[in-house]
BAFI-3210 file (N, C-alpha, C; in Angstrom, 3 decimals, decimal comma, padded with zeros to 6 digits):
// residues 273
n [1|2|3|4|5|6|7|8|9|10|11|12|13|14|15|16|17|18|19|20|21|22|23|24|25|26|27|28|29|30|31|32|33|34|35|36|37|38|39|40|41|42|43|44|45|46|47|48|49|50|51|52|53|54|55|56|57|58|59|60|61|62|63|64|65|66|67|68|69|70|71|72|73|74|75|76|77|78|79|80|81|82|83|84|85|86|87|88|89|90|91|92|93|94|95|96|97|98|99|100|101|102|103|104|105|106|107|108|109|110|111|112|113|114|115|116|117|118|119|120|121|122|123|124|125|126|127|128|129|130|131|132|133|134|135|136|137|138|139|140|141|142|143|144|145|146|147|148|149|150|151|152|153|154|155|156|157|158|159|160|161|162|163|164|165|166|167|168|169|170|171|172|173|174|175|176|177|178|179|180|181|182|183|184|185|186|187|188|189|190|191|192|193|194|195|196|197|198|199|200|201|202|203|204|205|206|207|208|209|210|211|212|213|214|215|216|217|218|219|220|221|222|223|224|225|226|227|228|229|230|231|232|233|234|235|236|237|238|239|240|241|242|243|244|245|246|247|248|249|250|251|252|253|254|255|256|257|258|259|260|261|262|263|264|265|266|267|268|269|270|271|272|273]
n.u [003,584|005,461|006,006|003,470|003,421|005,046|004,315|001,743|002,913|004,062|002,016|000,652|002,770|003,213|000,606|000,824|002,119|000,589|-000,847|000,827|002,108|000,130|-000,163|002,881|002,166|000,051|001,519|003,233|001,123|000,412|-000,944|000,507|000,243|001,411|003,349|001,482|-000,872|-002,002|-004,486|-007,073|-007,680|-007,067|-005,100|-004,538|-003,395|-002,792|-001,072|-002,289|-001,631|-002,863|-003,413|-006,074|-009,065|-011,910|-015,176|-018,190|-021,555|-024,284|-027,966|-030,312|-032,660|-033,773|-031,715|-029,714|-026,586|-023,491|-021,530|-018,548|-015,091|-012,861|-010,678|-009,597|-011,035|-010,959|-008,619|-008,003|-005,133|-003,008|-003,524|-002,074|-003,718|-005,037|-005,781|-007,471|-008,084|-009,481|-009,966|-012,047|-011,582|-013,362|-013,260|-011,141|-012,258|-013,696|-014,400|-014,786|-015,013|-014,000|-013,397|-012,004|-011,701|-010,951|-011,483|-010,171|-010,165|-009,157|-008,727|-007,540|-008,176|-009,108|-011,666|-011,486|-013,422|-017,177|-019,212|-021,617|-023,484|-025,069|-027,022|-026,050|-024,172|-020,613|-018,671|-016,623|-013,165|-013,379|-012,390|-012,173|-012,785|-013,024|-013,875|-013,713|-015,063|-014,805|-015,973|-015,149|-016,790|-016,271|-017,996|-017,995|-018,331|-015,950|-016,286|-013,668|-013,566|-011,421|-008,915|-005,793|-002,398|-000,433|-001,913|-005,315|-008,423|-011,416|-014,948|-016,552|-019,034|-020,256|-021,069|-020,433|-019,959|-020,765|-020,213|-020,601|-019,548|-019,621|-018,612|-018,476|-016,883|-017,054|-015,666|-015,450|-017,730|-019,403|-020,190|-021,540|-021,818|-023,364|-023,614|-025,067|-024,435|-025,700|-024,834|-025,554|-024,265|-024,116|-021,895|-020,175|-017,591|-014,252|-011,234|-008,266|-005,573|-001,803|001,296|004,779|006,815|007,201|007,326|006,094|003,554|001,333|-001,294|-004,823|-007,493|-010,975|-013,817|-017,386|-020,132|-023,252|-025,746|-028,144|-029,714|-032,596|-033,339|-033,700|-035,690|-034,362|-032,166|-028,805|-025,680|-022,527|-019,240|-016,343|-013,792|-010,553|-007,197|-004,460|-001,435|001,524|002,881|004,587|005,305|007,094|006,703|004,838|002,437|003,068|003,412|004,199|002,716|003,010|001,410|-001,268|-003,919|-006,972|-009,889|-012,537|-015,775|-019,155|-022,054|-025,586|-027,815|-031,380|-031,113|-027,970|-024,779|-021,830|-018,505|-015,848|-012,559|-009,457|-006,492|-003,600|-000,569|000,394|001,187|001,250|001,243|000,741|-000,934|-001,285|-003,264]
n.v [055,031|053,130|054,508|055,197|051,700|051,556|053,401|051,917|049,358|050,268|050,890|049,152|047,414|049,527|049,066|046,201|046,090|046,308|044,378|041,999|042,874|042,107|039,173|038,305|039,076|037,535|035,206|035,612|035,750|033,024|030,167|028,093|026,371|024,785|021,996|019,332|019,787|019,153|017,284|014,602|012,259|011,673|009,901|008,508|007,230|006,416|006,437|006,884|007,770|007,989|009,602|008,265|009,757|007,935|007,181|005,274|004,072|002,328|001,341|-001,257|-003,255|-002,299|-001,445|000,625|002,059|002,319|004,824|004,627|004,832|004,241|003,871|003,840|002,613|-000,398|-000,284|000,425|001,243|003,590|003,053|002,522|003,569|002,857|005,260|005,900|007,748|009,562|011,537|012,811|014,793|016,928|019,151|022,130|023,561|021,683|019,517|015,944|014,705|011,307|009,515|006,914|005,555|003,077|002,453|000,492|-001,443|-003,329|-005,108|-006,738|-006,353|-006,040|-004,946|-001,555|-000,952|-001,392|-002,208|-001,152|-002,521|-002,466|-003,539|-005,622|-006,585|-006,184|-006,545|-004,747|-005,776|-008,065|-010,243|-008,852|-009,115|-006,538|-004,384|-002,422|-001,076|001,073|002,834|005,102|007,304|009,729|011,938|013,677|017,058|019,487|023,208|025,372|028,344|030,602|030,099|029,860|029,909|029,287|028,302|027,630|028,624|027,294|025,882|023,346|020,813|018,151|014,626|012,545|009,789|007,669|004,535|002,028|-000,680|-002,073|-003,814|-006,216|-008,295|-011,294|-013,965|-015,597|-015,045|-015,653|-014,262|-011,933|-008,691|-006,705|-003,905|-001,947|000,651|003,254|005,917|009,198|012,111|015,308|017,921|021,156|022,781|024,232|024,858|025,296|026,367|026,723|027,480|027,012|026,906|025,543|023,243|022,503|022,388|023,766|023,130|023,341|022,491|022,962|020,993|020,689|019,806|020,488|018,861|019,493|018,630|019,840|019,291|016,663|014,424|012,491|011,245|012,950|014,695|015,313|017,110|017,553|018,307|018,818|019,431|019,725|019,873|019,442|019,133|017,336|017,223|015,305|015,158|015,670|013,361|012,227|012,379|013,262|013,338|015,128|015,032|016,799|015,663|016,417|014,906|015,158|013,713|012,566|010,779|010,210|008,020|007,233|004,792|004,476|005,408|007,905|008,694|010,129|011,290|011,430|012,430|013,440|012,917|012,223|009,880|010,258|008,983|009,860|009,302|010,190|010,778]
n.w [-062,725|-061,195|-059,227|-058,002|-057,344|-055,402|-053,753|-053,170|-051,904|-049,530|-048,191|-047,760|-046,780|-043,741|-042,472|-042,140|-040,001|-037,644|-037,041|-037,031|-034,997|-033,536|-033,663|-032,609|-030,028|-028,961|-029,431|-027,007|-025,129|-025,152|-023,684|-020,783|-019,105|-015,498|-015,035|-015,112|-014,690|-017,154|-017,963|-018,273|-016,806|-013,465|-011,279|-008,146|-005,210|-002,106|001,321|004,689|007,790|010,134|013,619|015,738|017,256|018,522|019,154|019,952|019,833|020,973|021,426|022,516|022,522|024,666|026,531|027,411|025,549|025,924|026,145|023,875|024,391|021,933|021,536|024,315|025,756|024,239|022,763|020,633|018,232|016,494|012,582|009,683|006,650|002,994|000,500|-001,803|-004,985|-007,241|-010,198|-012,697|-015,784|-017,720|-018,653|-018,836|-016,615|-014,678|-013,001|-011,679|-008,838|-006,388|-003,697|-001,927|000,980|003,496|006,762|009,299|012,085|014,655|017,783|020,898|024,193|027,808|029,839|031,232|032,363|033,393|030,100|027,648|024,868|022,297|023,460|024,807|027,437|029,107|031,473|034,147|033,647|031,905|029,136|025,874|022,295|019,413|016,454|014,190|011,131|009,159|006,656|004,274|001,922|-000,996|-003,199|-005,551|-007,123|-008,549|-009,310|-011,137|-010,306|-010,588|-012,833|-013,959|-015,719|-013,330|-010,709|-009,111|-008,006|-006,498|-005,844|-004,134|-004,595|-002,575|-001,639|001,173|002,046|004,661|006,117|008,453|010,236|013,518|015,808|019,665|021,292|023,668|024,178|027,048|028,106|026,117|024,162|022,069|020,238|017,371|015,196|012,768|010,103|007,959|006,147|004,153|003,805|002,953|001,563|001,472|-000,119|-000,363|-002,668|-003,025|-005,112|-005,408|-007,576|-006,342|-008,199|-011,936|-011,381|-009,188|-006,375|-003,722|-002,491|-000,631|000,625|001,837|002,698|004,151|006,408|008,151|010,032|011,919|015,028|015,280|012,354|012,189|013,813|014,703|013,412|013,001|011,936|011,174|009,539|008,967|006,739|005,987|003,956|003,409|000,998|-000,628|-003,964|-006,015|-009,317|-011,390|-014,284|-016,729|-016,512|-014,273|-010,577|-007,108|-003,983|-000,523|002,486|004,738|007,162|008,581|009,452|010,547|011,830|012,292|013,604|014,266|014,776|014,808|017,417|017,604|017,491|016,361|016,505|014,792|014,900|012,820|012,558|010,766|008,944|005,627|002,204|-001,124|-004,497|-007,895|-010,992|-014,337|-017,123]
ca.u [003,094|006,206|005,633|001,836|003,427|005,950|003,641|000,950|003,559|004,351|000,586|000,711|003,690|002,764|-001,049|000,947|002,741|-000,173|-001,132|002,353|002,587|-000,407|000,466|003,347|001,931|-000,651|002,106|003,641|000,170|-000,317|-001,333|001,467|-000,038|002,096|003,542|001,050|-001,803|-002,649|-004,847|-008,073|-008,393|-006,088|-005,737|-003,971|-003,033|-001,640|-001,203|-002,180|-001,597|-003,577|-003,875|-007,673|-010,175|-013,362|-016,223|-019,281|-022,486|-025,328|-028,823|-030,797|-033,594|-033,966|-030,029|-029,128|-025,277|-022,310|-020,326|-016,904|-014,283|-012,716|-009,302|-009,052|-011,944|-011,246|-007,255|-007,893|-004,404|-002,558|-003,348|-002,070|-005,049|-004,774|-006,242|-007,958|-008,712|-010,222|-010,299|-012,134|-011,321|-013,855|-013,126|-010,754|-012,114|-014,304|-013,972|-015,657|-014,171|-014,114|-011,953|-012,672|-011,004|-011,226|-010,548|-010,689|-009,305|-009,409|-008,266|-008,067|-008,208|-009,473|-012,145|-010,752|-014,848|-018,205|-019,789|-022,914|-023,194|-026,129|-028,327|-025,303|-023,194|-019,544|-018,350|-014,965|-012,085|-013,306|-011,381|-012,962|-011,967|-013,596|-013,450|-014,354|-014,796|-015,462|-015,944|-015,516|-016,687|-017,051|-018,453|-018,241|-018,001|-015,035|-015,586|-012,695|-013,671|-010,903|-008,026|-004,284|-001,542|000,399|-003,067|-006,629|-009,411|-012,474|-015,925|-016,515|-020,238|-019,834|-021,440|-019,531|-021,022|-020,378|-020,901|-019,763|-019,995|-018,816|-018,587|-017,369|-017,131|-016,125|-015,406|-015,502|-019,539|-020,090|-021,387|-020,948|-023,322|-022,751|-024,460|-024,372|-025,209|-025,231|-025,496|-024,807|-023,701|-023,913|-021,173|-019,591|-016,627|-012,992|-010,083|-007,179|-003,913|-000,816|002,422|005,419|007,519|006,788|006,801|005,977|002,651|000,785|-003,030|-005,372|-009,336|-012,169|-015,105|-017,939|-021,674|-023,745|-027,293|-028,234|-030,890|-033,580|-033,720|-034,788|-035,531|-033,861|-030,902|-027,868|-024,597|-021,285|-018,267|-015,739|-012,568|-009,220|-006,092|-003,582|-000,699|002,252|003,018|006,361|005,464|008,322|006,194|002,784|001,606|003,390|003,912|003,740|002,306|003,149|000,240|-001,644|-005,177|-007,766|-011,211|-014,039|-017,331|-020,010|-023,544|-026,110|-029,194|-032,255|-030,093|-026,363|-023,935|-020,569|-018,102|-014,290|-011,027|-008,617|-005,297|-002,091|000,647|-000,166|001,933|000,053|001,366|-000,105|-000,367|-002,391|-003,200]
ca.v [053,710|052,690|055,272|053,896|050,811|051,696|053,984|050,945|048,584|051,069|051,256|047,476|047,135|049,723|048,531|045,016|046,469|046,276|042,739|041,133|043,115|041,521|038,179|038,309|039,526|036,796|034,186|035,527|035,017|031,385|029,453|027,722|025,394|024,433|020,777|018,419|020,533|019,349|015,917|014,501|011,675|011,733|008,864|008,672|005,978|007,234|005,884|007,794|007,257|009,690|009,530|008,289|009,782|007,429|007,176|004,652|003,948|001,377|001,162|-002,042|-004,070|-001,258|-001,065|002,315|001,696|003,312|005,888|004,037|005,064|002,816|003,699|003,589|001,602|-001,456|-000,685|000,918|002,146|004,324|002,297|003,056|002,924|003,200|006,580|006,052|009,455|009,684|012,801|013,123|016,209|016,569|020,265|022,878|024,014|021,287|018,163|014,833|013,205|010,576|008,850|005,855|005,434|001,912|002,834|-000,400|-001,201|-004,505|-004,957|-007,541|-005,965|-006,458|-003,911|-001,165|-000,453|-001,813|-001,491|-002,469|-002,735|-003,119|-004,803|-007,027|-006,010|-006,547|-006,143|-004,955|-006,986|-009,128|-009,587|-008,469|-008,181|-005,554|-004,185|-001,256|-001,108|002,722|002,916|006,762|007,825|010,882|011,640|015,266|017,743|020,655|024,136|026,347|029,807|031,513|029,395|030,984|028,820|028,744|028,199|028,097|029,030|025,950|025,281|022,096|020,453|016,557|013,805|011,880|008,709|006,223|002,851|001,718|-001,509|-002,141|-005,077|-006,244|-010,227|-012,106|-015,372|-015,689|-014,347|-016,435|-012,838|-010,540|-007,568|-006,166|-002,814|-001,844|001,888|003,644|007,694|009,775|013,446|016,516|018,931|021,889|023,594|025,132|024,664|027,022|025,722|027,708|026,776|027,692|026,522|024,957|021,720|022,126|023,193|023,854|022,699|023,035|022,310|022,007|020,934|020,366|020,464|019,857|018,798|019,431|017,623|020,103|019,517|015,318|014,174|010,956|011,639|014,134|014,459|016,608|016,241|018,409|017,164|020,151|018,740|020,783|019,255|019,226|018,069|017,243|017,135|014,811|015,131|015,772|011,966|011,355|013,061|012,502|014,005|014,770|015,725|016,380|015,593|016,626|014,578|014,517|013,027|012,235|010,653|009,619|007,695|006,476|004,215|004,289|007,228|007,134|009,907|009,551|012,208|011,356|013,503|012,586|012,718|011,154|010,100|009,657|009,094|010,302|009,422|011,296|011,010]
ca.w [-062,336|-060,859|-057,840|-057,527|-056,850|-054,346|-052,600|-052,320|-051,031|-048,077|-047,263|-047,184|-044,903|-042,630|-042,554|-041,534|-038,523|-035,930|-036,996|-036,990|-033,301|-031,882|-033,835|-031,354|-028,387|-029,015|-028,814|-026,027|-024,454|-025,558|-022,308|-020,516|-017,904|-015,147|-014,520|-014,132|-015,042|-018,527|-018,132|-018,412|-015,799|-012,058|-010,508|-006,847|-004,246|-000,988|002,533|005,983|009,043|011,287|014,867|015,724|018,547|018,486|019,850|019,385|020,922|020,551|022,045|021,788|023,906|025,873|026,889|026,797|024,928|026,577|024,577|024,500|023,768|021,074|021,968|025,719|026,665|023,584|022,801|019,260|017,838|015,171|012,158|008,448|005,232|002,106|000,134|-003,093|-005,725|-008,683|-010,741|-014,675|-015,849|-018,977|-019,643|-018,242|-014,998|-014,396|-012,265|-010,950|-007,928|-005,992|-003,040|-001,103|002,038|004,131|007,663|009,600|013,317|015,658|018,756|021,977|025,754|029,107|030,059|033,032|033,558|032,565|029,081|027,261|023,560|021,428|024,078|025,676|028,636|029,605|033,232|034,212|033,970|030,986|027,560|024,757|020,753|019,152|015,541|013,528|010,138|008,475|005,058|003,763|000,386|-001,132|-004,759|-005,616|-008,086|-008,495|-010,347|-010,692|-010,685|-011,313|-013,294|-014,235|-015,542|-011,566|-009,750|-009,115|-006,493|-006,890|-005,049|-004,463|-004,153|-002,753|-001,031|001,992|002,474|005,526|006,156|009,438|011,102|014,374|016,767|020,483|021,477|024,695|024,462|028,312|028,420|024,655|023,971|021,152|019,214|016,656|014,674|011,253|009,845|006,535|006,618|003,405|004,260|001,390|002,307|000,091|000,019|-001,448|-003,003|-003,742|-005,778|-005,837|-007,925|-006,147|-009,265|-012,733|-011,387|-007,496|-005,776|-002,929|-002,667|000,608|000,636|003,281|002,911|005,905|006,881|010,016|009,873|013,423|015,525|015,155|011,359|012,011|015,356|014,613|012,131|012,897|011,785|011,261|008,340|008,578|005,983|005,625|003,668|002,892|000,818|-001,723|-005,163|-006,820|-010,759|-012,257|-015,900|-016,978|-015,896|-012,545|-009,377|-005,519|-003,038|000,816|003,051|006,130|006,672|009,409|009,174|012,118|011,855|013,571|013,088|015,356|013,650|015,763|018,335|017,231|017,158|016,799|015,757|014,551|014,450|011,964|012,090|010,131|007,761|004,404|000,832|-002,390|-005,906|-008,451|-012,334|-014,961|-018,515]
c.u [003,982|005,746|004,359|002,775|004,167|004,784|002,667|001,699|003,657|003,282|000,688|001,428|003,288|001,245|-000,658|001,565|001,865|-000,747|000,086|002,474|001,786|-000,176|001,670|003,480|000,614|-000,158|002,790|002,666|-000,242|-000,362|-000,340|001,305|001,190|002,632|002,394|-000,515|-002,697|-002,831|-006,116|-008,902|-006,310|-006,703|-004,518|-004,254|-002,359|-001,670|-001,176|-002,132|-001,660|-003,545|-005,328|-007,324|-011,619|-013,881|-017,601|-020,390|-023,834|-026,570|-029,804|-031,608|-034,134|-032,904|-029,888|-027,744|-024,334|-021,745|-019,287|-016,627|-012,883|-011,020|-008,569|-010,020|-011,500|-009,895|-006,851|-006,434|-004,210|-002,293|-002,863|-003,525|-004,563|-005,850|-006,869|-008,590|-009,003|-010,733|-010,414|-012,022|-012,208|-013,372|-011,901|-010,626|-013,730|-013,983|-014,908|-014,594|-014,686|-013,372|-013,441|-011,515|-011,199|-010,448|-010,970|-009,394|-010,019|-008,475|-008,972|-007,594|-008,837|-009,872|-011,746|-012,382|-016,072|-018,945|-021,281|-022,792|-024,004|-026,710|-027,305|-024,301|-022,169|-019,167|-016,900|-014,011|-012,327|-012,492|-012,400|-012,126|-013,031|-012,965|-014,342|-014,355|-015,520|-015,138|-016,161|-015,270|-016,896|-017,286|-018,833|-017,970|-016,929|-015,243|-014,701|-013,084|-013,249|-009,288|-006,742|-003,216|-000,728|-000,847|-004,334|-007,369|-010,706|-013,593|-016,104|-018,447|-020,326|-020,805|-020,984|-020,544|-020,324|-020,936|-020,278|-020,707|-019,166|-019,240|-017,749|-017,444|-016,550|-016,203|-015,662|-016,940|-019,830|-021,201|-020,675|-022,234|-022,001|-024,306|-024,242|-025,175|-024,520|-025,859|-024,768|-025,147|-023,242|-022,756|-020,991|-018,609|-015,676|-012,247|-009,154|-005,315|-003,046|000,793|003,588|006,981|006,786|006,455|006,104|005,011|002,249|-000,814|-003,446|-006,770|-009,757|-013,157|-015,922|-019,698|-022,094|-024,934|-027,307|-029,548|-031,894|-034,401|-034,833|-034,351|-035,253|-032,245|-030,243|-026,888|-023,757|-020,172|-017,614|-014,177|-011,783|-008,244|-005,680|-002,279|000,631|002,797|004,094|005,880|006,603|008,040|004,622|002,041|002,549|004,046|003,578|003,836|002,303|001,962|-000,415|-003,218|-006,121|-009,285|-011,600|-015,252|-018,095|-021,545|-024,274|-027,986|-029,954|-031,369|-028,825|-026,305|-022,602|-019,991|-016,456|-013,101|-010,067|-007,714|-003,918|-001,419|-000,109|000,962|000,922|001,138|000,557|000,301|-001,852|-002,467|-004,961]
c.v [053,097|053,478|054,730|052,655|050,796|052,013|052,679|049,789|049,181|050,900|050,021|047,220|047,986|049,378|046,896|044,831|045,619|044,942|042,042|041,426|042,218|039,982|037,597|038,713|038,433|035,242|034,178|035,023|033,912|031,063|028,436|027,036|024,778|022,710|019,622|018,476|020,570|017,161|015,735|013,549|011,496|010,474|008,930|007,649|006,823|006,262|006,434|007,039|008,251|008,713|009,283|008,695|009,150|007,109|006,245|004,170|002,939|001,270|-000,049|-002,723|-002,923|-001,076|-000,002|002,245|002,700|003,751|005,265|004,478|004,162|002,760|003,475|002,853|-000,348|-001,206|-000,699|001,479|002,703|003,184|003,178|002,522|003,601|004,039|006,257|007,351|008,957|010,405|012,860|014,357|016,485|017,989|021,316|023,089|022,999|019,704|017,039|014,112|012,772|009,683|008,281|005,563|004,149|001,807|001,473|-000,412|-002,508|-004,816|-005,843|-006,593|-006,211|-005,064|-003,494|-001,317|-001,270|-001,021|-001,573|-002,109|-002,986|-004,210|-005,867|-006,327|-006,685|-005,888|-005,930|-005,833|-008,096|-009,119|-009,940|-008,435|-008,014|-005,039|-003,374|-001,286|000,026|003,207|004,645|006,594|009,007|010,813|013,466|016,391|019,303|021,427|025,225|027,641|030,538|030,339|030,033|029,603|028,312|028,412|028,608|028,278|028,074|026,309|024,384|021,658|018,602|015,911|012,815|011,157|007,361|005,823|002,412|000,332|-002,120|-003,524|-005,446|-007,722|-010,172|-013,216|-016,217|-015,557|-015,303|-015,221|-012,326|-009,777|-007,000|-005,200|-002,228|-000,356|002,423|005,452|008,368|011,334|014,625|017,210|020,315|022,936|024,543|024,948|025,780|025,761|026,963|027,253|027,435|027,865|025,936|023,347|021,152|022,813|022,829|023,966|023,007|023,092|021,908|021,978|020,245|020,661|019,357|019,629|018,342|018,941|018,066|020,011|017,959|015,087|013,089|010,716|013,171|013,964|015,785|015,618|017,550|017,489|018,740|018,878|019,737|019,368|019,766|018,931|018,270|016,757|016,631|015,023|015,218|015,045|011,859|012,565|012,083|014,079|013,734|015,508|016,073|016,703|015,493|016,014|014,580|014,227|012,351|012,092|009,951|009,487|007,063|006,185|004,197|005,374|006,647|008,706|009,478|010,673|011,886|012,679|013,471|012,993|011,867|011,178|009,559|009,799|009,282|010,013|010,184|010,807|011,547]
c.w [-061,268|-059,619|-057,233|-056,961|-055,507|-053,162|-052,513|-051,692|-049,692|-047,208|-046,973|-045,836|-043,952|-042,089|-041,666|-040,358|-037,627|-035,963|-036,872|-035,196|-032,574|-032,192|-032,585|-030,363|-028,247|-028,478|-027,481|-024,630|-023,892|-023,850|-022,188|-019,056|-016,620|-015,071|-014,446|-014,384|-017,090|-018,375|-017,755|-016,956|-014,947|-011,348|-009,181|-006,047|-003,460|-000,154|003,958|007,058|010,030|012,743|015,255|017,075|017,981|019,171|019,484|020,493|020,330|021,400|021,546|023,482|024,953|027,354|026,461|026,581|025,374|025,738|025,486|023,701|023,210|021,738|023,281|025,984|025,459|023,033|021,085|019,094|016,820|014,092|010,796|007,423|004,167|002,154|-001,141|-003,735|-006,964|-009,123|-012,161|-014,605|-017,273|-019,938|-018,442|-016,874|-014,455|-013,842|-011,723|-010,416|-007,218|-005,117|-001,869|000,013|003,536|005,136|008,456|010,749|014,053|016,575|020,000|023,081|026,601|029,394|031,465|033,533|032,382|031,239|028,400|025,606|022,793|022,559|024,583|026,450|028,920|030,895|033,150|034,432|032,831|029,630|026,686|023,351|020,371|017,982|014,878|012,231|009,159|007,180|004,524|002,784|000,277|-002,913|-004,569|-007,013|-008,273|-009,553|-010,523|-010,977|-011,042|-011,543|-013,991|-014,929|-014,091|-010,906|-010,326|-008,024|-007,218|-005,612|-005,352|-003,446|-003,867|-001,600|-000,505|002,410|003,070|006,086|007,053|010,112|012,120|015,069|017,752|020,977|022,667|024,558|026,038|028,566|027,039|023,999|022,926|020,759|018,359|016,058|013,044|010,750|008,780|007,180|005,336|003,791|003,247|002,261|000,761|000,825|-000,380|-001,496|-003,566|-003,459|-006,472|-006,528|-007,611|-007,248|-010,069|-012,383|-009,910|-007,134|-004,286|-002,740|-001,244|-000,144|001,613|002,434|004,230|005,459|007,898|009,355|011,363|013,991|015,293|013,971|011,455|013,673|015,344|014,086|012,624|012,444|011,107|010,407|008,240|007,788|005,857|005,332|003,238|002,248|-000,363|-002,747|-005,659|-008,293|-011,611|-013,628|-015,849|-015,889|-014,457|-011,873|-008,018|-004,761|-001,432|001,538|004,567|006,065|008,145|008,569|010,810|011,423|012,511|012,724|013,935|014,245|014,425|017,395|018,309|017,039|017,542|016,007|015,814|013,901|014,366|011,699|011,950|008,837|006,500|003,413|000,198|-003,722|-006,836|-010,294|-013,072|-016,020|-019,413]
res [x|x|x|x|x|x|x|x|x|x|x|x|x|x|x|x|x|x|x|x|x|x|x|x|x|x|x|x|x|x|x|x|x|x|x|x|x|x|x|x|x|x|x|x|x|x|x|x|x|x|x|x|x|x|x|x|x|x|x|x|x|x|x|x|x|x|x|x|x|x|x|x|x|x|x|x|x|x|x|x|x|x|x|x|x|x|x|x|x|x|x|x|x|x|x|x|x|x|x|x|x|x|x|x|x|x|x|x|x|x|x|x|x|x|x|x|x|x|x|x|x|x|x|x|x|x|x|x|x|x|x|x|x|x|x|x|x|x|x|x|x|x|x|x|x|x|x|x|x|x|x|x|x|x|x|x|x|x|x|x|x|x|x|x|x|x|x|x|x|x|x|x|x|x|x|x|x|x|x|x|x|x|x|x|x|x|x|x|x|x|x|x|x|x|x|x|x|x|x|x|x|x|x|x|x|x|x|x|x|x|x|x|x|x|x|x|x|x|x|x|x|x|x|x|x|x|x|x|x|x|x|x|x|x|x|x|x|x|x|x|x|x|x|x|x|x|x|x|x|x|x|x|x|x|x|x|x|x|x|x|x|x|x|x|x|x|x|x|x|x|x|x|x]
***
């Protein structure tokens, strides 16, 4: 009896080998997220300050509207804006964002050459103030395709939607116009996040799309957005981020068209929970 028992203990323990092994080859497994990387909703504040090229144009009365150029013809400069983000995270590799961006620019000068403007004309040599005000949203959705604890690779499906209203005055003529235009813009794109340490990564994403004249003979427009950037992970909930950020766009609707290249440095902080 005594031997029976021995010998079925043995079968036991060795029978408990290959479960105890994968037991700990199971924990060695466990998932080990990097820095930063374990939270439900991202929220972000930054501040850029890109270099503008713009361009705007107005047709009205049967004034055909000069493409000016905001920065040499009306004395547009390098302004800073704030960045707004907003990232739910409901599951894993799934995302809803959202960033609002309030690019706005005013400016007094003395025209070198004549302009016209929504149906009202300025002659050279007059002073003008003039002010832009370009509301970028986007509203989009991120899924990560392939997810690791150091990084992921994402497509992203979103909708960039701006609201621009512009305006140029003289006081001297008792003249102004002004134009006002809404245009929302599907795009889709990609994201790829690499962690070059537990607490430090490297992000870039474009997204873009054209809808070209032949699709509406009234309605066109172009959205290309690339950011590439950096993150410093102090703890789960807070980091900051250094960046650089290429936007163009362009939309031309009935009478108005206007298009605007944004390219600059950025910081954002970032908290999480």
């Amino acid at each position: 009896m005594a031997k029976v028992l021995r010998l079925t203990c043995l079968a036991l323990a060795i029978a408990a080998v290959p479960s105890l092994a994968h037991a700990q080859l199971s924990v060695y497994k466990t998932s080990n997220p990097a820095t930063g990387e374990r939270y439900n909703v991202e929220l972000a504040l930054g501040l850029w300050n890109p270099a503008p090229t713009l361009t705007i144009a107005s047709t009205s009365l049967a004034a055909i509207g000069t493409q000016i150029d905001a920065v040499n013809d009306l004395g547009f400069g390098t302004t800073k804006f704030p960045d707004f983000q907003l990232i739910v995270r409901p599951a894993k590799k799934h995302k809803f964002r959202f960033e609002y961006i309030p690019i706005k620019y005013t400016a007094a000068s003395v025209l070198t050459r004549s302009i016209t403007f929504h149906g009202v004309s300025y002659s050279v040599g007059v002073p003008v103030t003039s002010s832009l005000d370009w509301k970028a949203y986007r509203f989009g959705y991120e899924y990560d395709l392939l997810y690791r604890d150091n990084g992921f690779v994402g497509v992203i499906g979103e909708v960039k939607y701006t609201d621009v209203h512009a305006s140029v005055a003289s006081s001297i003529l008792n003249a102004s116009a002004t134009t006002h235009q809404r245009e929302p813009v599907p795009a889709i794109g990609a994201i790829a996040r690499g962690y070059l340490t537990q607490n430090a990564s490297v992000t870039a994403e474009l997204t873009a799309f054209k809808l070209p004249g032949s699709v509406s003979a009234t309605t066109k427009g172009r959205y290309v957005d690339f950011d590439i950037y950096g993150t410093a992970n102090f703890s789960q909930n807070f980091g900051a981020q250094v960046g650089y950020r290429s936007l163009d766009a362009m939309y031309a609707v009935t009478n108005d068209s206007g298009s605007l290249t944004l390219r600059g440095a950025y910081f954002r902080g970032v908290v999480r929970f």
